[in-house]
C-alpha positions as CSV (number, residue, x, y, z in Angstrom):
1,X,-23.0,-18.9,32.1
2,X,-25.6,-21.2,30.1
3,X,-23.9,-24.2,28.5
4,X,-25.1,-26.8,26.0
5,X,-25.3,-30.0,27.1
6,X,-23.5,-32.2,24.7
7,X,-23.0,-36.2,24.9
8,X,-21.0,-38.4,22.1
9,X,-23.2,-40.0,20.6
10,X,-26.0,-37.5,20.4
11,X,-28.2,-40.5,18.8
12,X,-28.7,-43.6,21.5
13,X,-27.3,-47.0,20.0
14,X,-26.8,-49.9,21.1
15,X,-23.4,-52.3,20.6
16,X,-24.5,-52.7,17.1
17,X,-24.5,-49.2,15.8
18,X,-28.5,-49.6,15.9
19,X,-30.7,-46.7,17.2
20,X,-32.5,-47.2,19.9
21,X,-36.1,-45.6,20.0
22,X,-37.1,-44.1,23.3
23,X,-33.7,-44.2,25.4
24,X,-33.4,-42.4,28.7
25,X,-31.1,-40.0,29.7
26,X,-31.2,-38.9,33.3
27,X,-28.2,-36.0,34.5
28,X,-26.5,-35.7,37.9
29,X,-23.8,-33.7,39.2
30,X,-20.7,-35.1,38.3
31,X,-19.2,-37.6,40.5
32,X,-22.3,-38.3,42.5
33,X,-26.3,-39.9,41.9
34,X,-27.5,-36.9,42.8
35,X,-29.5,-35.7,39.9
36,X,-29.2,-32.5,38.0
37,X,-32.2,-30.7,36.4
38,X,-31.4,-29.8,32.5
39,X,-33.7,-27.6,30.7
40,X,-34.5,-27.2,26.9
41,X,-34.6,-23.4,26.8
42,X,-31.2,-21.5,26.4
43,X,-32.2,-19.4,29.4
44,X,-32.7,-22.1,31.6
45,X,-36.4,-21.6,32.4
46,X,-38.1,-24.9,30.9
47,X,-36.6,-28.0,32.8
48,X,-36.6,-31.4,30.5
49,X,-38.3,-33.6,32.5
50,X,-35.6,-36.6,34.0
51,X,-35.2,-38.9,32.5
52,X,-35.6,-37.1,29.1
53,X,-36.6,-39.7,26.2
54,X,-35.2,-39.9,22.8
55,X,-37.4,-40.0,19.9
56,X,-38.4,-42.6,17.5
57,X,-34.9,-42.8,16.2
58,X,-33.1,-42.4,19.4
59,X,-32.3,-38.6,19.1
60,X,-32.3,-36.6,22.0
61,X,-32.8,-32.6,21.9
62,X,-31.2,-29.8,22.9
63,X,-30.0,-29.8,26.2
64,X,-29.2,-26.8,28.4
65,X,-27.1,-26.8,32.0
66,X,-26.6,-23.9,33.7
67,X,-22.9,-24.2,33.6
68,X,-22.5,-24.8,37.7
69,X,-20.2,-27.7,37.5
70,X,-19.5,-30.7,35.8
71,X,-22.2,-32.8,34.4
72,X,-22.2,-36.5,34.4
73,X,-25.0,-38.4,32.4
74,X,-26.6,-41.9,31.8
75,X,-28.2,-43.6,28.8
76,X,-30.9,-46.7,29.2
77,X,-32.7,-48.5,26.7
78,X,-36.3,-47.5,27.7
79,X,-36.3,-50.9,29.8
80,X,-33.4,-49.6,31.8
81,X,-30.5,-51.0,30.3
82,X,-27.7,-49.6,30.6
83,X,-25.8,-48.5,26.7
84,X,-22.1,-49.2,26.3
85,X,-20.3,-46.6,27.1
86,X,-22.4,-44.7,29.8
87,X,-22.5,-43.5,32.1
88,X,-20.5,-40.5,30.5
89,X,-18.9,-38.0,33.4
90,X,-17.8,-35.6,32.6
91,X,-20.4,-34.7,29.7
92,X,-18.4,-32.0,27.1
93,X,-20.3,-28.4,27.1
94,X,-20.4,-25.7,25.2
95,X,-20.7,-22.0,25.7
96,X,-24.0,-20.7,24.6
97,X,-22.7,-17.3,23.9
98,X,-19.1,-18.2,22.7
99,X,-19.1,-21.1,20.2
100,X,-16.4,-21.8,17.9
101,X,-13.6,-20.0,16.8
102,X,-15.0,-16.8,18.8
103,X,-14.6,-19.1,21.9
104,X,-10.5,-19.1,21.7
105,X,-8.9,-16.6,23.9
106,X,-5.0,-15.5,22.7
107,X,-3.3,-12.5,24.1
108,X,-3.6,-9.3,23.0
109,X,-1.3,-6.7,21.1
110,X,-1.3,-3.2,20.7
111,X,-2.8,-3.4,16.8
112,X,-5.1,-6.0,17.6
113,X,-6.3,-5.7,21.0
114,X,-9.5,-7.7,20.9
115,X,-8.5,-11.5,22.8
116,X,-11.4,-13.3,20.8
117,X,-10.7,-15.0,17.2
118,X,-13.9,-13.3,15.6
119,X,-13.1,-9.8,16.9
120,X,-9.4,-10.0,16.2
121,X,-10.4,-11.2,12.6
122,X,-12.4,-8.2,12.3
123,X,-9.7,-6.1,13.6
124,X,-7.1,-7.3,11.0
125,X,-9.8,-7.3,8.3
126,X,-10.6,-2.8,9.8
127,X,-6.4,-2.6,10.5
128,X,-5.8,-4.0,6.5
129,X,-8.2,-1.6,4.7
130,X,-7.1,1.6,7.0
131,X,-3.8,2.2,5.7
132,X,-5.4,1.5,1.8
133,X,-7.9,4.2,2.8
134,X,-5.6,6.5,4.2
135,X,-3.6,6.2,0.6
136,X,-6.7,6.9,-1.2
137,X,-7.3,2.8,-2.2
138,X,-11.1,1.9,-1.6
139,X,-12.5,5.2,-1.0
140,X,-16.1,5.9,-1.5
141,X,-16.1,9.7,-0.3
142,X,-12.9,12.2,-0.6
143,X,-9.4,11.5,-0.9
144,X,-7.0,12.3,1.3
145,X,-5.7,15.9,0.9
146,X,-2.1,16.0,-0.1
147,X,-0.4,19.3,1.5
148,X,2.6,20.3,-0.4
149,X,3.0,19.0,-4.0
150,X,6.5,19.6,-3.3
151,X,7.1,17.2,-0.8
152,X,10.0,14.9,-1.3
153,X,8.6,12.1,0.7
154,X,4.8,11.4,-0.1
155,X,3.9,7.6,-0.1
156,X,2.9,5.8,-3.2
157,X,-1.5,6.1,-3.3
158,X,-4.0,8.6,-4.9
159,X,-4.5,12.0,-3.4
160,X,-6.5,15.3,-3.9
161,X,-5.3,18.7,-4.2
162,X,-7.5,21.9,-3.3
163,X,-6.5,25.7,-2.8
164,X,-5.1,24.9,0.3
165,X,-2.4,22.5,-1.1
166,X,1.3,24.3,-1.8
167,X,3.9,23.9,-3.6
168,X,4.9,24.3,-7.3
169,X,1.7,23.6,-9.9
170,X,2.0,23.4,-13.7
171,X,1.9,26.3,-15.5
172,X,-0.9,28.1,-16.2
173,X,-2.5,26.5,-13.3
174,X,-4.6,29.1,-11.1
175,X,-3.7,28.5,-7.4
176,X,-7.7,27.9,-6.8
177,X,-7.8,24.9,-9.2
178,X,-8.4,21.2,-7.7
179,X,-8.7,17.8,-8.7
180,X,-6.4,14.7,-8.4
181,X,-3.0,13.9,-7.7
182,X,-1.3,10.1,-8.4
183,X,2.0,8.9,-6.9
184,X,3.8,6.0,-8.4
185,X,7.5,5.5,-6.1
186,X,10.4,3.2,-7.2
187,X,12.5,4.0,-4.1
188,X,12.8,6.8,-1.4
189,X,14.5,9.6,-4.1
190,X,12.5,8.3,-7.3
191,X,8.8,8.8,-7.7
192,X,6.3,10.1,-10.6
193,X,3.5,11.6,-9.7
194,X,0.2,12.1,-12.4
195,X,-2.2,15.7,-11.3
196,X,-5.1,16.3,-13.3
197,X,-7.4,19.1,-12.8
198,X,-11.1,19.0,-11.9
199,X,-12.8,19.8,-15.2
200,X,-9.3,20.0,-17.3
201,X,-9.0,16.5,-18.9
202,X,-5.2,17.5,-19.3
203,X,-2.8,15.2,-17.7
204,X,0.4,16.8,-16.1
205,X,3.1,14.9,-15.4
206,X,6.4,14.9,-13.1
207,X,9.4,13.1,-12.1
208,X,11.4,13.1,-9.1
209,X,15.2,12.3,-9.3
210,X,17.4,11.1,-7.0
211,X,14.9,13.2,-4.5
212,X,14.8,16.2,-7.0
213,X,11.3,17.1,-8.3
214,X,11.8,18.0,-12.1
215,X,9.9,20.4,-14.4
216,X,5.8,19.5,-15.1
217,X,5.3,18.3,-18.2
218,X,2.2,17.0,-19.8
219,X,0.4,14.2,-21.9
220,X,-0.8,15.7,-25.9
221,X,-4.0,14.6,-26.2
222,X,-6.5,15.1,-29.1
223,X,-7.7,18.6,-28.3
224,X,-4.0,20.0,-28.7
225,X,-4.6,21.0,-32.1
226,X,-3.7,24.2,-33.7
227,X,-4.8,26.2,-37.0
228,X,-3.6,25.7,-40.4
229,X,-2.1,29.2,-40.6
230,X,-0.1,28.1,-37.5
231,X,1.3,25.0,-39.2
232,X,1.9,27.0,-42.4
233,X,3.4,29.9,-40.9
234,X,5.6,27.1,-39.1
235,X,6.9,29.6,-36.4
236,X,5.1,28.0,-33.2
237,X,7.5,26.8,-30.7
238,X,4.1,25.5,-28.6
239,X,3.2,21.5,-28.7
240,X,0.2,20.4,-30.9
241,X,-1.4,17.3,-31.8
242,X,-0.7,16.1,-35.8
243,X,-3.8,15.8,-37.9
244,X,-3.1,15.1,-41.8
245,X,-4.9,18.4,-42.5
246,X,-2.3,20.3,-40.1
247,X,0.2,18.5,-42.1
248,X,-0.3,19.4,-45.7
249,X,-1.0,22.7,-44.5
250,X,2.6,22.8,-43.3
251,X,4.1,20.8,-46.3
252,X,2.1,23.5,-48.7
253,X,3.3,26.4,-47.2
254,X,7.0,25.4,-47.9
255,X,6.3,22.7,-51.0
256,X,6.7,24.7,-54.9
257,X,3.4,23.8,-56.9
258,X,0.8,23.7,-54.3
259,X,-1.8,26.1,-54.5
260,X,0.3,27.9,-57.0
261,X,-0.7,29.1,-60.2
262,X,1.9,29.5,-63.7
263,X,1.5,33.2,-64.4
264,X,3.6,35.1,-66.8
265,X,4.4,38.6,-65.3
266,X,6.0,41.5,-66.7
267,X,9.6,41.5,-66.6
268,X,12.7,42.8,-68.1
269,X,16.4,41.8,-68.1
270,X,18.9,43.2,-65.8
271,X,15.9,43.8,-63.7
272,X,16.3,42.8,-59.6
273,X,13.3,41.1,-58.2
274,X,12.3,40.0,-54.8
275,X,9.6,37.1,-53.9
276,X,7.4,38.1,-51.8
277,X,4.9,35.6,-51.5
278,X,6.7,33.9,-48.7
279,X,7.0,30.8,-50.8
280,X,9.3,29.2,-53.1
281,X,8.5,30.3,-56.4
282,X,9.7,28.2,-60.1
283,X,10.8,30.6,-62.2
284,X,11.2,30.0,-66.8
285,X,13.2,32.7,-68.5
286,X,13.8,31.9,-72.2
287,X,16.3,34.7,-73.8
288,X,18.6,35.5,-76.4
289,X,22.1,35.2,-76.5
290,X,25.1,35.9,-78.4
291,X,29.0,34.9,-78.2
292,X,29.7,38.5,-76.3
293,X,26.9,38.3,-74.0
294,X,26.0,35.2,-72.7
295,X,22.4,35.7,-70.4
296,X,22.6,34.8,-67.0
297,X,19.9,33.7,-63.7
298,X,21.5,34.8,-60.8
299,X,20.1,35.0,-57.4
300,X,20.8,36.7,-53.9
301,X,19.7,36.8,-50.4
302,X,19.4,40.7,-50.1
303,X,20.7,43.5,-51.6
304,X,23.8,42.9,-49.3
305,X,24.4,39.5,-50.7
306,X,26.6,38.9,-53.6
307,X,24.9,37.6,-57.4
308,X,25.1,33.8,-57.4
309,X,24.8,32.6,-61.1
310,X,22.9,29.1,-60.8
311,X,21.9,29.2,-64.5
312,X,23.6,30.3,-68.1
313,X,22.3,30.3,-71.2
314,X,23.7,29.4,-74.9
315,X,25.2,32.0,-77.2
316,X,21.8,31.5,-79.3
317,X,18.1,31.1,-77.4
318,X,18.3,29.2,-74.6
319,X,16.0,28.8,-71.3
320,X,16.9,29.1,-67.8
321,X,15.0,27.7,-64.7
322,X,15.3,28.3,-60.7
323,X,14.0,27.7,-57.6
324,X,13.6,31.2,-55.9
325,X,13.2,30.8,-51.9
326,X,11.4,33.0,-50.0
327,X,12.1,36.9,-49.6
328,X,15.3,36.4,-52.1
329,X,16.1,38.7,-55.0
330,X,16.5,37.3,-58.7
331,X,17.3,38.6,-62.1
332,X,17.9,37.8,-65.8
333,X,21.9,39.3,-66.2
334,X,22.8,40.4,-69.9
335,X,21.9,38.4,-73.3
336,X,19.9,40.7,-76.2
337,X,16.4,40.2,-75.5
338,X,13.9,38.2,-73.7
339,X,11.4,35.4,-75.2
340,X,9.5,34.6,-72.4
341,X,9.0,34.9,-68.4
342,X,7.0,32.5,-66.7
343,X,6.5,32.3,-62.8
344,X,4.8,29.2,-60.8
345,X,4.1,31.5,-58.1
C-alpha cells in the first residue's frame, strides 16, 4: 500500500524558527543507515533523488514510500548539519487511498454494515431518507400505494390510492377513481386521514376513534353552491356554500314585502280564501260594522282547522290587518258591507 511520507516540520528550520533554503533529507529503513529510495509519484515510479533538497524556503515536496516498513529520516542544512530534532524514526505516514475520517475502521452492525466512517455516513444519511421515502416524504416519482383504506393500523405519511386499493371510499366515489391519501396519527386507535381525488379538488375527510374508522365527511369549498330556487324553496337537506345572493333569495322567499306587489283583488265577506302563492301575504280589510254584527278576520290552517279570530272591528268602519302564511285560509266574518280589500301579495 502506497503511503505519504510525512515529517513534522514539513518546512526545514533551524533552532530559531528560521527556514533553511536548500536542506537535505536522505530516508533509510527505520532503525538502520541503510537508505530507502522515496519517490514523488503516488505510484511509486519516479524515485526523488537522495538526498532530496528543499526549496528556497526550506519546503520539501511530496514524498511517497511504498508502505514496506517503517521509515526513518534525516534533515541537514545544505552544509551537512544536522537540524534539531532529526533524525526523526519513525517518520508518521499516511494512506494514500484512505485519508482522514474514511481511514477509521469501527465494527460493523446489521443497519450499517459498511466498517469505514465515509461509507457508514453515507449509510446513515441512505438508512435516514428510506423510511421518509417509504412514508411518501421526499418522493420525486409515485407514492407508496396504500392497500386497504380501512386499515386500522397505517403509519402517519402520504399515500396513493388506485383501483386496486379496498376498503370503504366516500360516497359517490367510483371504485376506479385515484388520487391521494394523507394520514395524520395521535396514538395507535386515533388517526385522521385527508383523500382527495385525482381531478376532484374535493377534500374528504375521516376520523378514526379509539381504532374505529367513522363516516367520510368533507371540506365545503367555493364550488358547493346551489341555485336560488333551491335556497328559496328551502327544502334541500344537501350542504352548500353561502353566497349573499343565495341568502336573500332565501330571506325573500319567506320575508312579506319582497318582490310583492299591493293589489286590490275581488273579495266578498264571509268568503274563505286560501294563499297560494307559497308566501306570506299582508292582507287590509276595511268594513262596516254595527252593535249586532261586529266584522271579524279570522284565519285557519285547512278546512279541518278551526276559525281563529286575530282581528275585530268597531261597531262603525273600522280596518283589519293580518299576516296570512302560506297555504292557509282567511276570511272577513259578518259586519254589513265592505270598504276596501287590499292584498301585498
Amino acid at each position: 500500500m502506497t503511503t505519504i511520507v510525512s515529517f513534522n516540520p514539513n518546512r526545514a528550520a533551524d533552532l530559531s524558527g528560521f527556514a533553511v533554503p536548500g536542506a537535505l533529507a536522505t530516508f533509510y529503513d527505520s532503525g538502520t543507515s541503510r537508505e530507502r529510495i522515496v519517490y514523488s509519484d503516488p505510484e511509486c515510479t519516479l524515485p526523488h533523488p537522495s538526498p532530496l533538497a528543499a526549496d528556497g524556503a526550506g519546503v520539501f515536496p511530496a514524498i511517497y514510500d511504498t508502505g514496506d516498513g517503517d521509515v526513518k529520516v534525516e534533515v541537514t542544512t545544505p552544509e551537512g548539519v544536522m537540524l534539531a530534532g532529526y533524525p526523526m524514526d519513525p517518520v508518521r505516514v499516511v494512506d494514500t487511498d484512505a485519508a482522514g475520517a474514511s481511514a477509521i475502521q469501527f465494527d460493523p452492525t446489521e443497519d450499517i454494515p459498511e466498517t469505514n466512517v465515509q461509507a457508514a455516513i453515507e449509510r446513515v444519511q441512505a438508512n435516514m431518507i428510506q423510511p421518509l421515502l417509504d412514508y411518501g416524504l421526499g418522493v420525486t416519482g409515485n407514492a407508496p400505494l396504500l392497500a386497504d383504506l380501512d386499515a386500522t393500523g397505517i403509519a402517519s405519511g402520504f399515500y396513493r390510492f388506485d383501483e386496486s386499493t379496498v376498503g370503504t371510499r366516500p360516497s359517490g366515489m367510483a371504485s376506479s377513481a385515484t388520487g391521494i391519501v394523507l394520514v395524520w396519527r395521535q396514538s395507535a386507535g386515533n388517526a385522521l386521514v385527508h383523500l382527495i381525488q385525482k381531478g376532484n379538488r374535493r377534500h374528504h375527510l375521516r376520523a378514526q376513534n379509539d381504532g374505529a374508522w367513522a363516516a367520510w365527511a368533507h371540506l365545503m369549498q367555493s364550488a358547493d353552491t346551489a341555485t336560488d330556487e333551491v335556497w328559496s324553496a328551502g327544502s334541500s337537506t344537501a350542504a352548500y356554500a353561502a353566497t349573499p345572493k343565495g341568502i336573500r333569495a332565501a330571506v325573500g322567499a319567506l320575508a312579506v314585502g319582497v318582490g310583492q306587489t299591493w293589489q286590490n283583488p275581488s273579495r266578498a265577506l264571509n268568503t274563505v280564501y286560501t294563499n297560494n302563492t307559497a308566501r306570506p301575504i299582508f292582507i287590509s280589510v276595511t268594513a262596516n260594522g254595527s252593535n249586532a254584527l261586529h266584522a271579524r278576520l279570522q284565519v285557519r290552517v285547512n278546512s279541518s282547522s278551526p276559525w281563529i279570530t286575530i282581528a275585530l272591528g268597531n261597531p262603525d268602519v273600522d280596518t283589519m290587518t293580518a299576516i296570512i302564511p302560506a297555504g292557509h285560509q282567511y276570511r272577513a266574518f259578518g259586519g254589513d258591507g265592505l270598504e276596501c280589500w287590499a292584498e301585498l301579495r
